[in-house]
LOLO-367475 format. One line per 3 residues: their letters; for each residue x, y, z of C-alpha. Coordinates in steps of 0.001 Angstrom, whole numbers, plus 500000, padded with zeros to 6 digits. Layout:
N
A) X,Y,Z ~ ...
***
This chain:
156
XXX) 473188,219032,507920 ~ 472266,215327,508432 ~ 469596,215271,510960
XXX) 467245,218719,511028 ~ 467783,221195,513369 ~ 466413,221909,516913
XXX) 463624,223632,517486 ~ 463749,227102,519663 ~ 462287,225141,522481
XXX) 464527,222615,522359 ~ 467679,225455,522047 ~ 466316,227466,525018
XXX) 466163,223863,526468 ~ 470103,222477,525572 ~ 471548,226247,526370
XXX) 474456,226074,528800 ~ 474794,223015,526183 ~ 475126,225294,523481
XXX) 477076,227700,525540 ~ 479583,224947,526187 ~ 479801,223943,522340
XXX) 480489,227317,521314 ~ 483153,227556,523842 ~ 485118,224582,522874
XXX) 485353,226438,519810 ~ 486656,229198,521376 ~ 483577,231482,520613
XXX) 483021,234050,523426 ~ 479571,235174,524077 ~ 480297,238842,522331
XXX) 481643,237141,519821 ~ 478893,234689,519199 ~ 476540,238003,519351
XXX) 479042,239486,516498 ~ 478976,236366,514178 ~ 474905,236441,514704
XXX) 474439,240082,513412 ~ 477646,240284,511147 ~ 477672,236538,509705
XXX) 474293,235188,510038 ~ 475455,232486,507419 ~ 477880,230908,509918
XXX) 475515,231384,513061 ~ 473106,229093,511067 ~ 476246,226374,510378
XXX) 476870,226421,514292 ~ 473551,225948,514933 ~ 473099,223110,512544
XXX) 476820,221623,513713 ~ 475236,221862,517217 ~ 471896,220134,516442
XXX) 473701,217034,514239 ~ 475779,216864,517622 ~ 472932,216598,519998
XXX) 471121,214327,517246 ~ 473802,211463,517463 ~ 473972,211633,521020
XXX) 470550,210810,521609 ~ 470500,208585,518526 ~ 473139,206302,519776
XXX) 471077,206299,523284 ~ 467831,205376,522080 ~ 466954,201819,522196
XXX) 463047,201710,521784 ~ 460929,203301,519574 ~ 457085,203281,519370
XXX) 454646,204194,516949 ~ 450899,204567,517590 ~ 448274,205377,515809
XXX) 444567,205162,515342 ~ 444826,201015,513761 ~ 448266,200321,514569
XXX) 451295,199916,516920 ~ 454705,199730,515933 ~ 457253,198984,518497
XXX) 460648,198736,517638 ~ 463978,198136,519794 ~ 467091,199234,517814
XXX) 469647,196512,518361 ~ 473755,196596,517993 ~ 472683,195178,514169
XXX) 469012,195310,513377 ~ 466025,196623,514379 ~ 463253,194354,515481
XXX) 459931,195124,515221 ~ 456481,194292,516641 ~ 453658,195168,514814
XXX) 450019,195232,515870 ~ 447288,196095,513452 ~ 443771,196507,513835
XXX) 440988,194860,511376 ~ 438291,197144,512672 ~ 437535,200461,512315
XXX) 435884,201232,516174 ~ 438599,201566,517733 ~ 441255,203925,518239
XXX) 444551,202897,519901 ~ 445627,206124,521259 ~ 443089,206698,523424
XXX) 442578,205268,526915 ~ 439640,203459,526158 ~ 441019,201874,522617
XXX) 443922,200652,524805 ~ 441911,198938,527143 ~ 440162,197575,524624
XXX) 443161,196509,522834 ~ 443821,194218,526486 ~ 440521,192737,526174
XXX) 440261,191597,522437 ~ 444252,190971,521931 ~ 443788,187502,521172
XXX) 441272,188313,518750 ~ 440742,187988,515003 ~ 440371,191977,515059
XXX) 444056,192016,516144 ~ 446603,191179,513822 ~ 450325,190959,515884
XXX) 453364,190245,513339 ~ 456944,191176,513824 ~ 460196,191289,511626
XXX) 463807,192310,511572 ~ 466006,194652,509353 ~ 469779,195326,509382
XXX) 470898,198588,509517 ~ 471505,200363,506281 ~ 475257,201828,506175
XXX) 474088,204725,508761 ~ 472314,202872,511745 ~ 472063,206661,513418
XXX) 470121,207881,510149 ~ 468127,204623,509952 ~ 466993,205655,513573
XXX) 466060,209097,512808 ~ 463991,208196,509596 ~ 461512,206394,512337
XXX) 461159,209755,514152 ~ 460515,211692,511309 ~ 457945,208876,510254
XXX) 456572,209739,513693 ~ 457995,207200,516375 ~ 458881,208671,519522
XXX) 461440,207105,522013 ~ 460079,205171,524558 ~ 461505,202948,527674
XXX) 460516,199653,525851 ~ 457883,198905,528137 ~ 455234,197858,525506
XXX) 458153,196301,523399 ~ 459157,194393,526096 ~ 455589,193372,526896
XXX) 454463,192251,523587 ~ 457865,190349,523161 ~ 457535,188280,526043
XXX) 453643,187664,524758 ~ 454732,186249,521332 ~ 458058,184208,521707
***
């Protein structure tokens, strides 16, 4: 397995999905119920297959990623052959950038010495997909860009 594999929400979610994998596979519905109770080891590599499948898909879709927490932002926009990022860190402790009110105080004081705003780019390693994925375990969600774009336009 290269990715990790869905969660039971996200199965119930992707079902007629599913349903449609195992059929290209030629796997009827009794006989998916048959490899589940008389093969659970094979059930669990379909299931795996399925979620490295639905993985790349929306790997090779996403194009923004952000991270936020308490002190920082990380904003990054997966290009064809790097990944740029913006980073924004705080030097103070009072404030807390995923709330509403740390936000808006994040607009106020942006041109501040409490704000730090830096940004780099990195190649791709020899899996761009994977490279993607490690930000989303690392806790980046996929985003629209809207704050990349934002903060781009801001500093260049």
């Amino acid at each position: 397995m290269k990715y990790t594999r869905l969660s039971k929400e996200q199965f119930e979610e992707l079902h007629q999905e599913f349903i449609n994998f195992l059929a290209t596979q030629s796997i009827t519905a009794d006989e998916w119920n048959d490899i589940k109770t008389n093969k659970p080891e094979v059930a669990e590599q379909e299931l795996d297959v399925f979620s490295d499948l639905v993985w790349e898909g929306v790997l090779t879709k996403a194009k923004y990623l952000e991270n936020i927490s308490p002190q920082h932002i990380y904003l990054f926009y997966l290009g064809e052959s790097e990944i740029e990022l913006i980073g924004l860190k705080l030097n103070t402790k009072d404030v807390d950038l995923t709330t509403k009110e740390g936000f808006a105080w994040l607009r106020e004081n942006l041109m501040s010495d409490d704000v730090e705003i830096f940004n780099a780019k990195k190649a791709y390693s020899n899996d761009k997909q994977l490279d993607k994925f490690t930000l989303i375990q690392q806790g980046s969600v996929i985003t629209k860009g809207e704050l990349f774009v934002y903060f781009d336009k801001l500093i260049n």
